[in-house]
C-alpha positions in Angstrom: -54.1 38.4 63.5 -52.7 41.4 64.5 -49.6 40.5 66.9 -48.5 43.0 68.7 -45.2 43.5 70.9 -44.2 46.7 72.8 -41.5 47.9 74.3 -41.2 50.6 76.8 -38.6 51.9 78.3 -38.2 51.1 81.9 -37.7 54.7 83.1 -41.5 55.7 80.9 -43.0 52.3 82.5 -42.1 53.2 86.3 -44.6 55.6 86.6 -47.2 54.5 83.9 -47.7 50.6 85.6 -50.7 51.8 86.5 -52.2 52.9 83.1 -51.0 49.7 81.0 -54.0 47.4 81.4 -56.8 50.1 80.2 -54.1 50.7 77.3 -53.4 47.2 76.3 -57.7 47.2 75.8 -57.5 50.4 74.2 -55.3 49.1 71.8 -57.2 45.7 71.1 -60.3 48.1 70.7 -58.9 50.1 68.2 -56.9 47.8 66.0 -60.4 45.5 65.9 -62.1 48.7 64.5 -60.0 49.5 62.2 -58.8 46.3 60.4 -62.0 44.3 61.0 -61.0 41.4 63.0 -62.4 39.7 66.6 -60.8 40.3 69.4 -59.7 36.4 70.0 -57.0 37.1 66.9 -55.4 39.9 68.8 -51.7 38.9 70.9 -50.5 42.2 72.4 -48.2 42.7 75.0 -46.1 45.0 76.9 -42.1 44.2 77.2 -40.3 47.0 79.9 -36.7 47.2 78.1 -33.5 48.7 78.8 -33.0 51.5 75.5 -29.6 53.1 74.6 -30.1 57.0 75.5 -31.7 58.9 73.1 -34.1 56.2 71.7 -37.8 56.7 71.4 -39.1 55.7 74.7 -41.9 53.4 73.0 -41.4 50.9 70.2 -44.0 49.0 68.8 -44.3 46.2 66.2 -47.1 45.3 64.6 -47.5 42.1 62.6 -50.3 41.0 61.1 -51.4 38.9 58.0 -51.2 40.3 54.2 -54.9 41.4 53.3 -56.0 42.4 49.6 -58.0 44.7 51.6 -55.2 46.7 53.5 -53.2 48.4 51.0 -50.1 50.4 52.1 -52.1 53.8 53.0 -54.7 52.2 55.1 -51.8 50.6 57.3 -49.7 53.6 57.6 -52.9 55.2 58.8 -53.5 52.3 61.9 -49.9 53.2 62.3 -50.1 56.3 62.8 -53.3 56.0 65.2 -51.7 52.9 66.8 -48.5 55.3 67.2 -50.5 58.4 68.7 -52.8 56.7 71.1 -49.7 55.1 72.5 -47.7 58.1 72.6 -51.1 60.3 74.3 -51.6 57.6 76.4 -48.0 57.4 77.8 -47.2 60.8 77.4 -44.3 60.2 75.9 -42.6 59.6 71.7 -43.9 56.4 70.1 -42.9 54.6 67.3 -44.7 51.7 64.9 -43.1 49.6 62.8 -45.6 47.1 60.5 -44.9 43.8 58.9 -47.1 41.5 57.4 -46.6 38.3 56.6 -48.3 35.8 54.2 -51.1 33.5 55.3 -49.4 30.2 53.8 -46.3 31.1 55.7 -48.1 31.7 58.9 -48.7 28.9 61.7 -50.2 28.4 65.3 -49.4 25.7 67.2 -52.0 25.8 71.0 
């Protein structure tokens, strides 16, 4: 279930609008790979925000379930690929910040 929300910076998204499809799949792809799961359990999307000056231009969170099987170093390492295909992608600073959340406290409602 990795849930996925990110927020660019309307002055990086102007001349990116372009590129965010084949990045939104790029994404999908890689967080599939990496932490196992089908691509129906992906949510990502792309926010354009207004940021105070100075902030990193991208901000991503990433939420996804509580896994015996993703310790602490395995997610700082999606992280930190999540972070730098962003940022490669965009050409610009990226940032990832993870939760994860419990499955007993987690609900869907289609």
């Amino acid at each position: 279930m990795p849930n996925v929300k990110i927020y660019l910076d309307e002055t990086a998204l102007a001349d990116r609008r372009d590129t965010i499809a084949p990045l939104l799949a790029a994404i999908r792809d890689q967080l599939c790979d990496s932490l196992g799961v089908a691509q129906a359990a992906c949510h990502i999307v792309l926010f354009g925000v207004t940021s105070a000056p100075g902030q990193t231009p991208v901000n991503i969170e990433l939420v996804l379930l509580r896994n015996p099987d993703r310790p602490r170093d395995r997610l700082a390492l999606v992280c930190a690929q999540l972070r730098d295909l962003v940022a490669d992608h965009l050409h610009c600073r990226a940032a990832v910040r993870c939760a994860t959340m419990e499955p007993d406290h987690y609900i869907v409602a289609r």
